[in-house]
Structure formats: C-alpha cells, structure tokens
C-alpha positions in Angstrom: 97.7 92.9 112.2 94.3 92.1 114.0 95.0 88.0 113.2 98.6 88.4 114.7 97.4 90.0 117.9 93.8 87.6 118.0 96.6 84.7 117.9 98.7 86.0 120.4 96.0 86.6 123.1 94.7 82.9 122.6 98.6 81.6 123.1 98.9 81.0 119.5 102.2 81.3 117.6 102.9 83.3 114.7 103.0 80.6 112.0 102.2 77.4 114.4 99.1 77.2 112.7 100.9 75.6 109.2 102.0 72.9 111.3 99.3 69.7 111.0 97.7 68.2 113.5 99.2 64.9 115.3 97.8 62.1 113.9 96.0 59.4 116.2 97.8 55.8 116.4 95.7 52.7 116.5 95.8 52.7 120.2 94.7 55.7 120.8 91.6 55.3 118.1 90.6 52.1 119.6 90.6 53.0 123.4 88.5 56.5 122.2 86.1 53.5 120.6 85.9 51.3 123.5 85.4 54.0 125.8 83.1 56.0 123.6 81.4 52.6 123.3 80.9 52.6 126.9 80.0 55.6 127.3 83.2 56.8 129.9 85.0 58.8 127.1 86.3 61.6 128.9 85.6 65.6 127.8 89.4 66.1 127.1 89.7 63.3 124.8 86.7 64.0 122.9 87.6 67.3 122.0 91.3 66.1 121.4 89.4 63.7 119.3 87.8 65.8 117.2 90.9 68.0 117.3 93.6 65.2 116.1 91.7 62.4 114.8 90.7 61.7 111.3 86.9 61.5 110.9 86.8 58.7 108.6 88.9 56.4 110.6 86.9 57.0 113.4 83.9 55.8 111.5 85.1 52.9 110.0 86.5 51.8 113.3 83.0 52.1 115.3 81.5 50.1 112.3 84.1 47.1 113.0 83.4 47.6 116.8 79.6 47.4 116.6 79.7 44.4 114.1 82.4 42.3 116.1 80.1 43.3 119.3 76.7 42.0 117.2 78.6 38.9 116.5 79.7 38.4 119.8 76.4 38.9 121.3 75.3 36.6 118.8 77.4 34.0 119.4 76.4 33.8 123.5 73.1 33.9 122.5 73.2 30.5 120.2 76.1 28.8 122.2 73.8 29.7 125.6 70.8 28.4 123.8 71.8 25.3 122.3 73.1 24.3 126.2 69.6 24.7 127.5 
C-alpha cells in the first residue's frame, strides 16, 4: 500500500512501471555522441540518456567516434605535412 501511494505522489501510474523504456534510434545516439563529444550535451538529454539509452551502445558508439576522429586528425596532420 506504501509503494502504491509513494508512486502516486511522484506522478507514477499503477503498473506504468512494467512498461520498458523507449529505446534510442541511431540519430538520437549519434547527436548525444557528437554533442557529448563537444562538450554541449544538454542536462535533459543526459539524464534521458541514461534513462532510455542502452549503455553498451553508447560505448561502442564513442569508441567509433574517437577512432574516426584519431584518423581524421591523422590524416590533416600527414596530408598538411607532406604540402610543406
């Protein structure tokens, strides 16, 4: 009885707690990267983030960002250098 009225002050449903969580698309997991990346992620998508998202495909996208950003800086660097 306690749980019933705990969810009922914080807005919660009866029950609305069996549903699972939205999933995150592909857009939505690469523009939290970019901007996380950036450092302009917003404190309402974080915590909807962390909320919605799936840890492990949050991971595994920041490792592709951070190597296609190595390589990238990489590539400048020896196209910039053989130029000079």
């Amino acid at each position: 009885m306690d749980s019933n009225k705990a969810k009922m002050e914080r807005g919660d449903a009866a029950g609305e707690s069996d549903v699972p969580a939205k999933k995150s698309g592909l857009g939505t997991v690469v523009r939290s990267i970019l901007a996380a990346a950036i450092g302009v992620q917003s404190n309402k998508n974080r915590k909807q983030d962390f909320e919605e998202g799936n840890l492990l495909t949050f991971i595994i996208g920041g490792f592709i960002f951070t190597l296609l950003f190595i390589v990238t800086i990489a590539s400048i660097v020896g196209f910039v250098l053989s130029r000079a």
